[in-house]
Each structure stands twice: as C-alpha cells, then as structure tokens.
N, C-alpha and C positions, 0 to 999 in steps of 0.2 A: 569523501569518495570511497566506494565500495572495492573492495580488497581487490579481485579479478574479477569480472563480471565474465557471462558469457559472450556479451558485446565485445570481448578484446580476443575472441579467439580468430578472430578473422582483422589480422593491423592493415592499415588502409594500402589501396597495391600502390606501387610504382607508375606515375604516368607516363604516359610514351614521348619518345623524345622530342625534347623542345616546347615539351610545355613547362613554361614556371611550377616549382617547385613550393608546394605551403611551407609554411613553416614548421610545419612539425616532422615533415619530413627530410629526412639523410638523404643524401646524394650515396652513393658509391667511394666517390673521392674525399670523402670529407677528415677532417684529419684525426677525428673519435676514433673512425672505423680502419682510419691506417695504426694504430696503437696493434701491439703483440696481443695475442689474446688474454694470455694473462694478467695486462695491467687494464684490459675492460673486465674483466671478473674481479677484477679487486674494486672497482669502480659498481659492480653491479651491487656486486654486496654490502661496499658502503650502504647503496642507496635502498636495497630491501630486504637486510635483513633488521627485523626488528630486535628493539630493545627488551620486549615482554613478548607472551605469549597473543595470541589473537583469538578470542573469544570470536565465535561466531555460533547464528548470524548477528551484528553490530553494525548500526549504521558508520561508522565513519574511524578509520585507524589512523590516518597521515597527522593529527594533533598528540594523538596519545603514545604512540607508537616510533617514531620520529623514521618514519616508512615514507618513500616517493614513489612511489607506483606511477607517476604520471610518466617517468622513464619510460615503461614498457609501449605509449603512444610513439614515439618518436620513427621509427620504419621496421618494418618487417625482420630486419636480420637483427635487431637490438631484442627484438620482442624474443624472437625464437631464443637469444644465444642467453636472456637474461630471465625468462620465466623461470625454469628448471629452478633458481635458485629459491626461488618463495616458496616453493613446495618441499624442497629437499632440506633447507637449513631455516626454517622459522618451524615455530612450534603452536599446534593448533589447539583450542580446547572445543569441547562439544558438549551440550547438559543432555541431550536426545538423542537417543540411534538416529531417527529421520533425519537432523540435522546434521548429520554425520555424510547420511547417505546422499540427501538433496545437495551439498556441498560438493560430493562430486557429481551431481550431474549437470551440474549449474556451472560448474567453473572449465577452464580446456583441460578436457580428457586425457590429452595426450600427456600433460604435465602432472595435474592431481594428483594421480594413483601412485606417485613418486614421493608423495608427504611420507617422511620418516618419523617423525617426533609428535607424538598428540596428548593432549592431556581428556578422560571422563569426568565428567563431575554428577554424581547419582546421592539425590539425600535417601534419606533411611524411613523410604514409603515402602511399600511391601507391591504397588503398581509399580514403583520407577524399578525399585532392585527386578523384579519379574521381565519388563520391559529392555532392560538390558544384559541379563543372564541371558534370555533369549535369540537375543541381539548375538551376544558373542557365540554363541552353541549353536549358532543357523547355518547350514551349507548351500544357502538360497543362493544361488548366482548374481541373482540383482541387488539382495540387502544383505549385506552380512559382513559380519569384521574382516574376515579373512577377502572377500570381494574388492570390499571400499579401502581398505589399507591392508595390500599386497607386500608392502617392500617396508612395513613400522619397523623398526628400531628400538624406540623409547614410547614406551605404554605407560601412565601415570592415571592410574584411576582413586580419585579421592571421594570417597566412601562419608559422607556427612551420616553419622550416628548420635544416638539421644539414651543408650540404654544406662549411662552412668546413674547411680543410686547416692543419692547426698543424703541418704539416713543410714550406708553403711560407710564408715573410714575409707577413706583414701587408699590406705594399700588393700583394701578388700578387694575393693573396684577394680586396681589393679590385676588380680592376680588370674579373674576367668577372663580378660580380653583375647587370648590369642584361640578361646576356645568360643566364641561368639558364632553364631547360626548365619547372623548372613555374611558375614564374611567369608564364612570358610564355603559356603555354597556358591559365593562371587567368583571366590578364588577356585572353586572345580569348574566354574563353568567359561575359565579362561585359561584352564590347563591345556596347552598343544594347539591352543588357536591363534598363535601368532610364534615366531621365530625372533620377534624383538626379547627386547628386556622390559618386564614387566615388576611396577612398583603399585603398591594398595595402599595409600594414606588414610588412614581410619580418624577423621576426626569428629574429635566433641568440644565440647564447652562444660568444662566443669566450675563447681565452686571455688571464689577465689580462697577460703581454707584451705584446701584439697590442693589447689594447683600449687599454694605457698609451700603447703607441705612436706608434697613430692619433690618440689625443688629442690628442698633444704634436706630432705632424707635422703634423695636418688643422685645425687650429684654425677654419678658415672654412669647410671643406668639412663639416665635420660640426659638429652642433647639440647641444648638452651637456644632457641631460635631467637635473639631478642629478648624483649622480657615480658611480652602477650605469652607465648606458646611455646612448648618445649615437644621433643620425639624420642622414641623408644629406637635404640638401633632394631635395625633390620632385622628379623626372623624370616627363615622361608615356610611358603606353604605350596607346597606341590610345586609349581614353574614360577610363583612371584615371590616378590620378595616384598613384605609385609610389616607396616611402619604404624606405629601409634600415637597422634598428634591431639594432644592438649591444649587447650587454648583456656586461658581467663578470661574472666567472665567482661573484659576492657579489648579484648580482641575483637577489630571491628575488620582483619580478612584473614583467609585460610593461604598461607604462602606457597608458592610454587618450589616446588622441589628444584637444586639445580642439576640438571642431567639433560642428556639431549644434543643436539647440535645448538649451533650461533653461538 
C-alpha cells in the first residue's frame, strides 16, 4: 500500500441519516471517538509512526516499516486528527529534488509541507551534486527547498564520495577531507536555506588496510558504528555540521544518522 496517496485527501463523506453505515466507517458515537484526545494520539502514533525512515517513491512500506496507514480510511475526523502525524514525526529520504517536489504535490497539501525530518541521498556525479546545489539555491516558488520544506527541522544530506587514494596511507587521505571541493560547495549552497539543523555525511568505501588502520590508530577521533563503518565527530562548515563516514570494504549499507523526530 502506497504511503498517502492523493486518493485519501478526500475520506469518504458521512451518509445521511438512516442509511446503513460500511464498515469502514465511524459513527459519531462510537467508543474510539469518545476516548480524550490524547489517548487517540497515542493510538495514532503507535500506528504511524515508523520504525525507519521511508524512502520514497517505493512501492509498499506497511511490511518493512511496521506502519498502518489503513487507519487513516476509517472516517473523516480519524483522517484529519491523524495525518498531521506522518508528516510531522516520520522521517523522509529523497535521491532527487523532483522526487522531493512531486511528493508534495501528489500527497494532501495541507498536511506535507508540515514534514520536519528528511534525509538527501546525492552520489558524487558532478550532474547530481549540480542538480541539487541548484535545487537548494532556488527561490522558485514552485520547486525549491525552501518551497517544498517550509517548517524542516533535521536536514541529513549524505554525500556518497569516491575521492579516497589507496596508493597514499591512510592518515594522508585523512588529513585534506574537510577541504574537499564538493563538499564545501554542498555546504555554501545550503547556507541560510533552511532554519532546520543541518548534518552532511560524507561517505566512502575505503580499503579494508586503511579502515583497520584508522581503527586501531584513531580510537578517539573516530566513532565506531559497528564494525562496517566508523565517523569523524562533527566539524562545522558555515550552517552544517559535517561528518566523515568510512565504511569497509564488507559494508553492504550506509546508516542513518540518529536525529530527528519518532
């Protein structure tokens, strides 16, 4: 089942009285809807907020996601009082500006533009990085960061890069990363363009030499995620704040930072 569709911005009306009621819809009286409000919000959120983030567009989240969305059919005052919360506390990821943008105009407007938490995911083309510096540096009305996510919070753009050199040492490689060209151009071209908090995970895939290395050298400087991929604490650069994730060469995903709401 498709996350929101635009088919749920209209929940089916209320029949006039005295006609049998389907099943899927609430009476007035029913005893869900006589509960305080507070304990159907505690009810809402069990039921949708997920346990990961939610890639999109993806055909199907209610398996992987342990998300009921089928909740929001039940009557029109369930729908309105429990959408808000999918947008506000689940966390969204996007590989595309368009996918970003089409997302809101395909889902209820009224709800969307309320998504606080999103993760980018941009490999290290010189079309996608272009494609989405752009993206964020637009004041287009209809497309643009600032348009499509008004009210972000938690910005997480992970940066997939390739420039590591496995004919120089280990701590060579280390030592120009915080001075690398598309990052620090990533990072002006998302200075002052959101009000959230903004994280840049710069990852590579280096040699498992190199990654054993740094282990066993950097103990404090670097942060052990497992035993795939380890991260550099945080550095700022101009309004982000700028992380360096290592992965061995056995590292079969890039992990989600934890921050954000749910």
């Amino acid at each position: 089942m498709h996350l929101v569709t635009a088919q749920m911005t209209e929940p089916p009306r209320k029949p006039s009285e005295g006609v049998r009621l389907p099943p899927y819809e609430i009476p007035a009286t029913s005893r869900f809807l006589r509960l305080p409000r507070e304990l159907r919000d505690k009810i809402y959120k069990h039921a949708l907020i997920a346990d990961q983030a939610f890639l999109w567009p993806a055909e199907s989240y209610t398996r992987t996601h342990h998300f009921s969305p089928n909740l929001l059919s039940t009557c029109k005052q369930v729908y309105d009082e429990a959408t808000p919360i999918i947008y506000k506390l689940n966390r969204f990821t996007f590989s595309h500006p368009s996918d970003c943008n089409v997302f809101r105009r395909i889902m209820d407007n009224r709800h969307c533009h309320h998504i606080t938490s999103v993760a980018f995911r941009i490999r290290d083309k010189e079309r996608d990085v272009r494609l989405w510096t752009s993206y964020f540096e637009s004041v287009d009305p209809i497309r643009s960061l600032t348009t499509d996510l008004p009210h972000l919070r938690y910005l997480v753009v992970f940066l997939r890069q390739s420039w590591w050199n496995p004919r120089l040492d280990a701590d060579e490689n280390m030592k120009g990363w915080p001075y690398n060209h598309t990052l620090k151009r990533l990072c002006n071209s998302l200075n002052g363009r959101t009000t959230g908090e903004v994280t840049v995970v710069c990852s590579l895939r280096i040699p498992e030499a190199h990654f054993e290395h740094l282990k066993r050298a950097s103990p404090q400087a670097l942060i052990p995620h497992g035993s795939a991929y380890v991260r550099t604490k945080a550095i700022v650069m101009l309004s982000a704040s700028v992380v360096l994730e290592l992965l061995s060469p056995h590292a079969s995903i890039v992990a989600q930072p934890i921050t954000g709401p749910g």
